[in-house]
C-alpha positions as CSV (number, residue, x, y, z in Angstrom):
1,X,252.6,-10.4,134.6
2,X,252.0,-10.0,130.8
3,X,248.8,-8.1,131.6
4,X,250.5,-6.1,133.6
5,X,252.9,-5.1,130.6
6,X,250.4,-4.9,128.0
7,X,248.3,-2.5,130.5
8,X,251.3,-0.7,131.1
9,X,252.7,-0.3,127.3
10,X,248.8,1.1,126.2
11,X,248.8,3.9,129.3
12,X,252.1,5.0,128.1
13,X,250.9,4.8,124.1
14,X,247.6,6.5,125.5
15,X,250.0,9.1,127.5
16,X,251.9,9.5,124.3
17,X,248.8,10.9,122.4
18,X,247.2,13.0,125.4
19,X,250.9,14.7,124.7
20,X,250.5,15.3,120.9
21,X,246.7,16.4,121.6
22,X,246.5,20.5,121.0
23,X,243.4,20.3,123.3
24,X,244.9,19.2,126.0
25,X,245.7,21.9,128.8
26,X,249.1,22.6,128.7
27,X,249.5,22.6,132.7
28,X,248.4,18.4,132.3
29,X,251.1,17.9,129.7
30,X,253.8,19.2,131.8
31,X,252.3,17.1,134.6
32,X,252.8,14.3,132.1
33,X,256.0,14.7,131.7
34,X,257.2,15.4,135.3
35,X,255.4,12.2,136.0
36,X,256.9,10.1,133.2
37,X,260.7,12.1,133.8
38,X,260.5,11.1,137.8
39,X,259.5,7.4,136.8
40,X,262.9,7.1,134.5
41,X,264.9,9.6,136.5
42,X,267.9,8.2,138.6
43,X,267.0,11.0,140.9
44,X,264.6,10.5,143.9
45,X,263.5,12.6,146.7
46,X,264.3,9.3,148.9
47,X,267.2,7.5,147.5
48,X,266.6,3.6,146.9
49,X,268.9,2.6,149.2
50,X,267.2,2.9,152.3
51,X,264.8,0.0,152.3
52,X,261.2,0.2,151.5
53,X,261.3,3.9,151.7
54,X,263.4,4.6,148.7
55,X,260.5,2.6,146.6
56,X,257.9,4.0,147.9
57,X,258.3,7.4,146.7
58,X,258.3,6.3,143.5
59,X,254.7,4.2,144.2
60,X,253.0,7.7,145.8
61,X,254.5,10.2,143.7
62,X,254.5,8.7,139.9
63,X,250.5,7.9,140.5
64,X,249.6,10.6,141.9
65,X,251.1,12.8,139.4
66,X,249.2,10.7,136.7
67,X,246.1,11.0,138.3
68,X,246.8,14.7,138.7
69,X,247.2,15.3,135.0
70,X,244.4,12.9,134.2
71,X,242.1,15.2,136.0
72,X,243.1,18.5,133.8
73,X,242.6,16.7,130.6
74,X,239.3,16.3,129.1
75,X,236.9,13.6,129.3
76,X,236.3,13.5,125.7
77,X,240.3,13.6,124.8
78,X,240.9,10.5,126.7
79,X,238.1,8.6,125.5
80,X,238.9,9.7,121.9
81,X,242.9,8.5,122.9
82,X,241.7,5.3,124.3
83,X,239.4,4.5,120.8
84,X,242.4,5.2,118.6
85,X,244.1,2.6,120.7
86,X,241.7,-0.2,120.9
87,X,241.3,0.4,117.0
88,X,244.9,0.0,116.4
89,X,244.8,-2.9,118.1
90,X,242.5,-4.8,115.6
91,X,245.2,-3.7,113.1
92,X,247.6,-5.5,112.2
93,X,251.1,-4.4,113.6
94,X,254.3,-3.6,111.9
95,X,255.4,-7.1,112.9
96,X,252.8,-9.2,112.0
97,X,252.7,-7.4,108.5
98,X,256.3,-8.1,108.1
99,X,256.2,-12.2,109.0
100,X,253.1,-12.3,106.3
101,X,255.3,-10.5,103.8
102,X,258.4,-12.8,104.8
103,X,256.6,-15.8,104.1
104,X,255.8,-15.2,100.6
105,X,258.8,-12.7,99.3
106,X,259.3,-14.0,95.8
107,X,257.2,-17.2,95.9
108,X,254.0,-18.6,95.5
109,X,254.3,-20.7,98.4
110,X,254.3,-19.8,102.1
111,X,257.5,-22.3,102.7
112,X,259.6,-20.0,100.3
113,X,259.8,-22.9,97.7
114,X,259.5,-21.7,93.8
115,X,256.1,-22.9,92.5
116,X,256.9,-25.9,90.8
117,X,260.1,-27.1,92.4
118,X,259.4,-30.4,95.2
C-alpha cells in the first residue's frame, strides 16, 4: 500500500511539472487538469451511490484522461520530468534537512547537551 502512495505522490509531482513545462502542448495541460479536477471533484457523471457503478466512472474516466494527455506531451518532456524527480529523490528533503539541523541547533552534541556539561 505504501508503494502504491509513493507511486502515486511522484505521478502527481511528475504531473505538476508537465504543467509548468512551456513545451508542453497546451491541449495536454488542459487534459491534465480535467483529469486531476474530475479525480477531486464531488461531481460525477454516475453518482457514488449506486453501487459499483458510481466508482467505476471514476476508474475509466480519470485514466483514460491521463493516458490521453500523456500521449500529446512529448517523449523527451516526460523523460526530462521523470529525471528531475528521481534526482530529487537522492536529495535530501525539507524534512530530513530540518531533523539534522534540530539535532545540533546550538550544540556540539547531537543529544542537545552543551559541550562540556554530563
Amino acid at each position: 500500500m505504501e508503494r502504491a502512495l509513493d507511486r502515486i505522490k511522484r505521478e502527481i509531482t511528475i504531473c505538476r511539472l508537465v504543467l509548468q513545462d512551456d513545451r508542453v502542448p497546451r491541449f495536454a495541460k488542459w487534459l491534465l487538469a480535467l483529469a486531476i479536477g474530475y479525480a477531486v471533484s464531488p461531481i460525477d457523471l454516475i453518482p457514488d451511490v449506486l453501487p459499483l457503478l458510481g466508482h467505476l466512472d471514476d476508474v475509466i474516466i480519470v485514466p483514460a484522461l491521463f493516458g490521453l494527455a500523456v500521449a500529446f506531451i512529448p517523449e523527451d518532456v516526460m523523460q526530462g520530468c521523470r529525471n528531475r524527480i528521481a534526482d530529487d529523490a537522492d536529495q535530501p528533503t525539507g524534512e530530513v534537512l530540518l531533523r539534522r539541523s534540530r539535532a545540533g541547533a546550538g550544540s556540539g552534541k547531537p543529544d542537545g547537551r552543551k559541550p562540556g556539561s554530563s
